[in-house]
N, C-alpha and C positions, 0 to 999 in steps of 0.2 A: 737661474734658468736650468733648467733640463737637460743635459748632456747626452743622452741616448735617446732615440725614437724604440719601443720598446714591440718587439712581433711575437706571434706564440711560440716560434721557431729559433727566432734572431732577435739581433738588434741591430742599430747600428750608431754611432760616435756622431757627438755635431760640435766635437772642440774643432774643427775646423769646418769650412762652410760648404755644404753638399750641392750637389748639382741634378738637378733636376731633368731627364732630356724626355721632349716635347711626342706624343706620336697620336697625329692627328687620325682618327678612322671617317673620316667624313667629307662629301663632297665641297662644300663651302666653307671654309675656314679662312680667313681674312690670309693666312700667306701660305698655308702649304695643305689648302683643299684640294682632295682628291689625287695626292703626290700617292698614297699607298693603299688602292684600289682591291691588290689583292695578298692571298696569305704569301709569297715570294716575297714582293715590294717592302711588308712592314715588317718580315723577317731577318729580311736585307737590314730595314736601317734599324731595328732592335739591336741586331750586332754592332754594325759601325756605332752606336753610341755607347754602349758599354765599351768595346775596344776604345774610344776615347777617352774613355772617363767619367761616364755616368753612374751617379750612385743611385739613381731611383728612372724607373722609365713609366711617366705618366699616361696614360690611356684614353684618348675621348672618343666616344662615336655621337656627340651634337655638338654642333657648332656654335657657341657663345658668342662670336662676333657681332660687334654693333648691328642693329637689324635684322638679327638672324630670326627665323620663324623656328619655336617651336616642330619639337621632332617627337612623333610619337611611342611610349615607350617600348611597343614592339619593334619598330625600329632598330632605336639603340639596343634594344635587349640581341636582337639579331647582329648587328655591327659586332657587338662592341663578345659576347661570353665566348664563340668559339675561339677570336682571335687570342681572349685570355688565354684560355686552355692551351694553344698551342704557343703561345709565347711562355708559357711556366714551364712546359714541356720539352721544349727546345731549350731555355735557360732558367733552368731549376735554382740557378744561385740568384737568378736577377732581384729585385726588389719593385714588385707592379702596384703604384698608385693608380686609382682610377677618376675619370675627372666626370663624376655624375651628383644629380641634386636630388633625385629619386631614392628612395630608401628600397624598395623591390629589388632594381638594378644593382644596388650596392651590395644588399644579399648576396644574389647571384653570382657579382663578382669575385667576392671574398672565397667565397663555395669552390669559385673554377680555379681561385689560386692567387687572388691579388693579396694586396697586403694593405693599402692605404686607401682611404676615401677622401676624394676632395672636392669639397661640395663650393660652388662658387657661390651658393644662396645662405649661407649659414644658417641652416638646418631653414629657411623661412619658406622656399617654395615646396617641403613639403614636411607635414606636422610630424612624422612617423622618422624622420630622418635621427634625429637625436637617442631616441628611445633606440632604434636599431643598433647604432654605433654602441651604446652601451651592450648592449648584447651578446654585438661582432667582437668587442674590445678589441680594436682595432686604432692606429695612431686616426687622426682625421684634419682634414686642411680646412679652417674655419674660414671661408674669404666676405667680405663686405661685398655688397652692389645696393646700388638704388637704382630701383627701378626692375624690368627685366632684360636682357637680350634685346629684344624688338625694341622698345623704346626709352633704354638708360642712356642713351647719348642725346636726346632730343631737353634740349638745354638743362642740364642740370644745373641745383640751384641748394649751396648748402650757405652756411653764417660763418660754420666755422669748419669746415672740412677734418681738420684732424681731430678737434673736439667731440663729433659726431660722431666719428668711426671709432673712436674713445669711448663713447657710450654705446656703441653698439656692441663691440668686445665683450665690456664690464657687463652687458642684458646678458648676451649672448652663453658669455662664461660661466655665468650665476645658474642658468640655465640646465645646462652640464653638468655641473656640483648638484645641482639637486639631486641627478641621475647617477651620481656619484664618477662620473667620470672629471678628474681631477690632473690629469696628465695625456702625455701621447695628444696633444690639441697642438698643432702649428695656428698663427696665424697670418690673415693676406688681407692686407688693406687694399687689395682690386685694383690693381692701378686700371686707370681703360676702364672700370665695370661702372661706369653713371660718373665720371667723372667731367671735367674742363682739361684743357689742356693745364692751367695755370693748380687748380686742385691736386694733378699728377704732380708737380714739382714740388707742391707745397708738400705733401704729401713723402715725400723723398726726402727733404730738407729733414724736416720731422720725422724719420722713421724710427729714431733712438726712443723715441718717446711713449712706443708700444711697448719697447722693454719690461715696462715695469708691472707688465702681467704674468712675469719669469716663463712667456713659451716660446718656443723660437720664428723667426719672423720668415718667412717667403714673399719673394717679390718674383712676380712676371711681367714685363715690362721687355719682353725679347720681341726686337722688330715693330713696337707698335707705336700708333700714330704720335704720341708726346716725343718719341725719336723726327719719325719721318716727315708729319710736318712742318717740325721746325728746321729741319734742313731742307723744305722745299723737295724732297723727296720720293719714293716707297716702298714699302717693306722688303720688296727684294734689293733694296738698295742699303737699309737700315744698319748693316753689320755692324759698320764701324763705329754708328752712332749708339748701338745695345755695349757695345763693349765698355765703350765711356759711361753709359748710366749704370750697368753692373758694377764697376768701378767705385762711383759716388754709394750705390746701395752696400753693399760691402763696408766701406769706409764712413756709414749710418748705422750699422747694425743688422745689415741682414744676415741670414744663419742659411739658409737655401735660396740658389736661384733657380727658376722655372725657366726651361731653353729652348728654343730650335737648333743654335750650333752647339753641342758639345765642345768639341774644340778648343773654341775660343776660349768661352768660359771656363775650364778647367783651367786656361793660361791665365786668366785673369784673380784664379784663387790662388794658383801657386806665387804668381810677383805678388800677390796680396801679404801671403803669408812671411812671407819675407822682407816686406815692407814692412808687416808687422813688429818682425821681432830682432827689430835693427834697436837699440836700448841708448840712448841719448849719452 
């Protein structure tokens, strides 16, 4: 596997497991829409998650949540470039992932200062996405979904879930290679994106098993429903239940987790680490 995420500037290490923190620019977001309204609010919590412990701070301005309606890309183009701009300019050391499926947007981002693209459609909702990233040479978060947004939760229906998303990688990858992009690809088996409740778990049990594509693995899965409603719950209630699957994923083989609490999650890599290198 890959040990550096590689920038034209930087880098950064993934012998241990990075932390991803969450920063939603959108009104509807299934747990913390419209928490950061304006440039104060999401500068406030840019800091508190670095002071925490965030190695990478992801950026969305649409809302992916089951249901969600399509947003258009003036829109997000609006949301989402100024706040880049002044969040690289208030923390120039940061490291800014952006979470877009548009190849225009991802431009633009990289332009006002980002560093990663993460596209939750892998490269599928939009043709020009791949070809870009080649360009930007940029690292890029490759994630699975069936279906879209609006209607991937309306009963999905696979044979073999992890075999699937096993062949979607292996297209997907081949793909890339042709464009000669061969590295700097994380990848996300979507937890939540078209999946069952019982597909998220399988899905986790088996996550060792993407390994053998050598790129490192991200999991989001902070607060969402495969937490909350099996404890009868909901997302503002979720904490303790992310902390136990982060946990499990970790001890599967993830390499980054995608977050809303910093915090926790930095606690949960450190007993990790330690756990780890207790030697029988």
């Amino acid at each position: 596997m890959q040990h550096h995420l590689q920038f034209k500037t930087k880098s950064i290490s993934l012998e241990k497991p990075l932390i991803i923190g969450i920063l939603n620019l959108t009104p509807d977001s299934f747990y913390d829409g419209g928490f950061y309204k304006d440039e104060k609010g999401f500068l406030l919590r840019v800091e508190k998650m670095l002071e925490e412990g965030a190695d990478i701070i992801d950026i969305g301005a649409v809302s992916t949540r089951p249901g969600a309606e399509d947003v258009i890309l003036e829109d997000e183009t609006r949301r989402l470039i100024p706040a880049i701009k002044k969040i690289a300019q208030e923390f120039p050391e940061a490291i800014l992932s952006i979470d877009t499926y548009r190849s225009e947007v991802a431009k633009k981002a990289i332009h006002a200062g980002a560093h990663i693209i993460n596209d939750i459609s892998g490269g599928l909702f939009d043709p020009e996405m791949f070809q870009t990233i080649a360009q930007l040479k940029v690292p890029y978060i490759l994630m699975h979904i069936k279906g879209t947004p609006k209607n991937m939760q309306q009963n999905p229906q696979y044979s073999n879930v992890v075999k699937e998303i096993t062949g979607f990688f292996k297209q997907r990858l081949s793909k890339l290679k042709e464009l000669g992009i061969t590295g700097n690809i994380i990848l996300d088996p979507g937890f939540g994106f078209g999946k069952s409740l019982e597909d998220n778990y399988m899905l986790l049990k088996n996550l060792s098993s993407f390994k053998d594509f050598g790129c490192p693995l991200l999991v989001g899965i902070s607060r969402k429903s495969m937490i909350y409603k099996v404890l009868g719950t909901k997302p503002s209630e979720a904490l303790n239940g992310t902390t136990v699957i982060h946990t499990l994923a970790l001890l599967n083989g993830a390499n980054i987790l995608r977050v809303h609490d910093v915090k926790e999650a930095v606690e949960v890599v450190k007993l990790m680490e330690v756990y780890k290198g207790i030697e029988m």
